[in-house]
C-alpha positions as CSV (number, residue, x, y, z in Angstrom):
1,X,-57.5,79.8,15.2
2,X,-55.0,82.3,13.6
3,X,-52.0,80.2,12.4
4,X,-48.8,81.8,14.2
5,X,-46.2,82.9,11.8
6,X,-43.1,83.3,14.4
7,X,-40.0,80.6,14.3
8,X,-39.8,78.7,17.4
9,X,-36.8,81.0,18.6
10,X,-39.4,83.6,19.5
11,X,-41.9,82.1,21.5
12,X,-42.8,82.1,24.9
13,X,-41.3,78.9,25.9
14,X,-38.2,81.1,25.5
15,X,-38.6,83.9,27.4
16,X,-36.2,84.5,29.8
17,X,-35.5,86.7,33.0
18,X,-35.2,90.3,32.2
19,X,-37.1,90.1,28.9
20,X,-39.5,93.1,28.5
21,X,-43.1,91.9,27.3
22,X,-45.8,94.0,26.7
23,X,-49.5,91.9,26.8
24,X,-53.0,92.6,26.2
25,X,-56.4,90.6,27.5
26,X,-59.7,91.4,28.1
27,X,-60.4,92.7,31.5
28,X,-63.4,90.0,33.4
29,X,-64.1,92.4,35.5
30,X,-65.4,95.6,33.1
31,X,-64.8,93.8,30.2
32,X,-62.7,96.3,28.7
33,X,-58.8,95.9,27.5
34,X,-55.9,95.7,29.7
35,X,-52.4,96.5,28.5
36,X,-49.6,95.8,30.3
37,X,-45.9,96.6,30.0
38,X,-43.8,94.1,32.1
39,X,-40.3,92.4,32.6
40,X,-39.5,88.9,33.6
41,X,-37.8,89.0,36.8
42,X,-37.3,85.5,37.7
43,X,-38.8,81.9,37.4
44,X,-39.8,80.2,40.4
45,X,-41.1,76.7,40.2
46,X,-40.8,76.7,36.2
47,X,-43.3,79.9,36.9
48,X,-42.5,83.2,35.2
49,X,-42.5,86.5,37.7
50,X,-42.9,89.6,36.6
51,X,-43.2,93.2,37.7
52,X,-44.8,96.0,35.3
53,X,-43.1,99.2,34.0
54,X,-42.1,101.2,36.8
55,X,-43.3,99.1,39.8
56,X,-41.6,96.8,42.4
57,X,-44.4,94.5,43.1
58,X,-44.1,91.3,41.8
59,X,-47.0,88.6,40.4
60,X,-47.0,85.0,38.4
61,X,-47.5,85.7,34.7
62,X,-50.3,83.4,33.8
63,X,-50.4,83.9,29.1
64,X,-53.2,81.9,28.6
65,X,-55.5,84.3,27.3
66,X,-52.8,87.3,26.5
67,X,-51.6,88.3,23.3
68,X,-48.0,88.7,24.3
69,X,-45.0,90.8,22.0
70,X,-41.3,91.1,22.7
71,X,-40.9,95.2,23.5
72,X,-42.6,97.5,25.2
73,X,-42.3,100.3,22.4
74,X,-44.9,99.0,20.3
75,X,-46.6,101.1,17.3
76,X,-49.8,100.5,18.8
77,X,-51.7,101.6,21.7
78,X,-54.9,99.9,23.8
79,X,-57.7,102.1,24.1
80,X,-57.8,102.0,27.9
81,X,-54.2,103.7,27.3
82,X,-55.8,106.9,26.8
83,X,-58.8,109.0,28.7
84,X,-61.3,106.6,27.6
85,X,-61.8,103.3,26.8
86,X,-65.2,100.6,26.0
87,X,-66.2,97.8,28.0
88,X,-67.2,95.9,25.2
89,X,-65.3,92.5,26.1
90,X,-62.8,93.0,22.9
91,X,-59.7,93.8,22.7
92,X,-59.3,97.5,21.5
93,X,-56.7,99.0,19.8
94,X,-55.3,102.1,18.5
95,X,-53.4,102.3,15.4
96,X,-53.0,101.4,11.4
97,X,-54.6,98.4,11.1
98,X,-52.5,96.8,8.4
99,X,-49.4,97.0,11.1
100,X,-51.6,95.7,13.9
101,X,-52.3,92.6,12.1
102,X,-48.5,92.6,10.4
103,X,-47.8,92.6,14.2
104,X,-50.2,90.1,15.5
105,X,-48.9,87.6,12.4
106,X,-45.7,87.3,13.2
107,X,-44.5,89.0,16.6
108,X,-47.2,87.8,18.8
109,X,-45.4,84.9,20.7
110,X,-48.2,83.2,22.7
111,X,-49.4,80.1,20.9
112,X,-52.7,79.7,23.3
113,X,-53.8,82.9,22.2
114,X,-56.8,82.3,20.2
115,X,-58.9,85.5,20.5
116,X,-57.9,86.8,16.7
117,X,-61.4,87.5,16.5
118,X,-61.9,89.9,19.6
119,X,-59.7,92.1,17.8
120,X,-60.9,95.5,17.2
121,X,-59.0,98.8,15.8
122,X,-59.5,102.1,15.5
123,X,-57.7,104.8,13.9
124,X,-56.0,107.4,15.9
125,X,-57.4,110.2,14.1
126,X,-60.9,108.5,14.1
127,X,-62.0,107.0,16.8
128,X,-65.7,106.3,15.4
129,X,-64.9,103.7,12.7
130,X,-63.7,100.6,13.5
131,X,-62.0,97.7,11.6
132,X,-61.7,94.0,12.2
133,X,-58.7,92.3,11.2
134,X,-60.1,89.3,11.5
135,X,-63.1,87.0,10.6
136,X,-64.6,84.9,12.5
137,X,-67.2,83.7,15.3
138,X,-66.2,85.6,18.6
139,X,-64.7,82.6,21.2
140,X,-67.4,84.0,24.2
């Protein structure tokens, strides 16, 4: 498991009602990667609610198996953010990969989040190479 570089100010145990969060997981349904953009807009039962960007309805915010950032203007994308995306059951992203990882070091505040491996990125300009950031067995 990728060792988690953040101070214990910024982690999820302290997020807080009206924090934006944008997370990323894999999809079990097409297998393909989900970003979301959300706020925190209460806790009920020591259970976080959110809503996503520019919607009312509201759900439980269950981080397990999300890669979770403080923000929702980060300087990558998910590959389902644009007309296409794979089912490949990895987490795709768009972007420079030294920043994606720079990002996943030290701003990813989940400390369950053990998919490091799952990672894939492409380039924006080049969407047929690929890069993994990091090594390792895939946790299937």
């Amino acid at each position: 498991m990728q060792e988690n570089l953040i101070n214990e100010k910024e982690s999820i145990k302290n997020i807080k009602v009206g924090d934006k969060l944008t997370t990323f997981e894999i999809s079990e349904f097409m297998a393909h990667t989900i970003k979301r953009e959300i706020q925190i807009k209460e806790i009920h039962n020591d259970k976080l609610v959110f809503s996503c960007k520019g919607k009312r309805k509201r759900y439980y915010f269950d981080p397990r198996k999300n890669a979770v950032f403080k923000s929702w203007n980060l300087p990558f994308i998910a590959d389902s953010d644009t007309n296409s995306f794979i089912g490949n059951a990895q987490i795709n992203l768009i972007g420079d990969p030294e920043v994606i990882k720079k990002y996943f070091d030290n701003k990813q505040l989940n400390p369950e989040f053990n998919d490091y491996s799952r990672i894939i990125v492409y380039k924006a300009d080049d969407r047929t190479k690929t890069t993994k950031i990091y090594e390792g067995d895939l946790n299937v």
